[in-house]
C-alpha positions in Angstrom: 127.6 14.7 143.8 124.0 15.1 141.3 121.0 15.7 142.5 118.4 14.4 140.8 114.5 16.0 141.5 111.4 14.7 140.3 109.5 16.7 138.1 105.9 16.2 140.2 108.1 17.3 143.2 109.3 20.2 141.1 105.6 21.3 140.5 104.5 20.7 144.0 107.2 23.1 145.1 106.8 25.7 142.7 102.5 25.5 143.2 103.4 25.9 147.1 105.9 28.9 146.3 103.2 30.8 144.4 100.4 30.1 147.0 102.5 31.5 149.7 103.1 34.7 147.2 99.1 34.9 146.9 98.1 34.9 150.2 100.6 37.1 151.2 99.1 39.5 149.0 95.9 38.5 149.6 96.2 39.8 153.4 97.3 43.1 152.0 94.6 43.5 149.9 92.0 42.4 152.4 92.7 45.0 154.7 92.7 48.3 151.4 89.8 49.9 149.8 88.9 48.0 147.1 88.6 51.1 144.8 92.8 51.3 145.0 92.4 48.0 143.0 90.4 49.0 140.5 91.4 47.4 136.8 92.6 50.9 135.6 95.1 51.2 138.1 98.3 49.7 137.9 97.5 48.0 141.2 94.3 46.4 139.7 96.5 45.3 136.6 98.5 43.6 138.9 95.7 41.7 140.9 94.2 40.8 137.4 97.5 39.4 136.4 97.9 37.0 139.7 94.3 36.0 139.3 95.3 34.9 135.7 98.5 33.1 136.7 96.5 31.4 140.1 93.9 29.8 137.4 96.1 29.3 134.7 98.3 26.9 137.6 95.2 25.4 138.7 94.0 24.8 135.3 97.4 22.7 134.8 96.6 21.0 137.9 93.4 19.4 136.3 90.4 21.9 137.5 87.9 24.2 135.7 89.9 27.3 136.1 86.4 29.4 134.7 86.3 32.4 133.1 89.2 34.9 134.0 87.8 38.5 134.4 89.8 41.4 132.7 88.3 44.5 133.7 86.2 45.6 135.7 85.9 48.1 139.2 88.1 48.1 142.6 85.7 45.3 144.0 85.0 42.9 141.4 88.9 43.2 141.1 89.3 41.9 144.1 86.6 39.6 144.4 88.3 38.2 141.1 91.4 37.7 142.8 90.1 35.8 145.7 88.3 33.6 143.6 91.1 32.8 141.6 93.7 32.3 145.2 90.4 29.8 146.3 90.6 28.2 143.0 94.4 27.5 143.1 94.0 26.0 146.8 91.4 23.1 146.0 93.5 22.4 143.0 96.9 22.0 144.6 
């Protein structure tokens, strides 16, 4: 027996997968001190690397993903990385 997938299925499944991931650690972020996030940190690396990936997907869904941020303190960190999770969800 095959199994045959659609390819715009595919990306609708994988988009949902990684917005579950992103809010999940969204929540956990919301509730830290934003300084534990901050882009010298292995943490902030991290964040900055989901933020990059969320607008990067929403991007490939057809929106203006923006300017990605790199570096910057604990709060603009996260500020970045809810941005980016807001981004993704009016794209998808």
């Amino acid at each position: 027996m095959t199994t045959t997938m659609l390819r715009g299925e595919t990306r609708a499944a994988s988009t949902d997968l990684l917005r579950d991931v992103l809010h999940t650690t969204l929540d956990r972020v919301a509730g830290e001190d934003p300084d534990t996030y901050d882009s010298r940190t292995a943490d902030g690396q991290e964040l900055l690397s989901l933020a990059a990936l969320a607008r990067r997907t929403a991007r490939a869904l057809g929106a203006d993903a923006g300017t990605t941020v790199t570096s910057g303190p604990g709060i603009v960190v996260v500020r970045e990385f809810a941005a980016a999770v807001r981004l993704l969800d009016q794209a998808a």
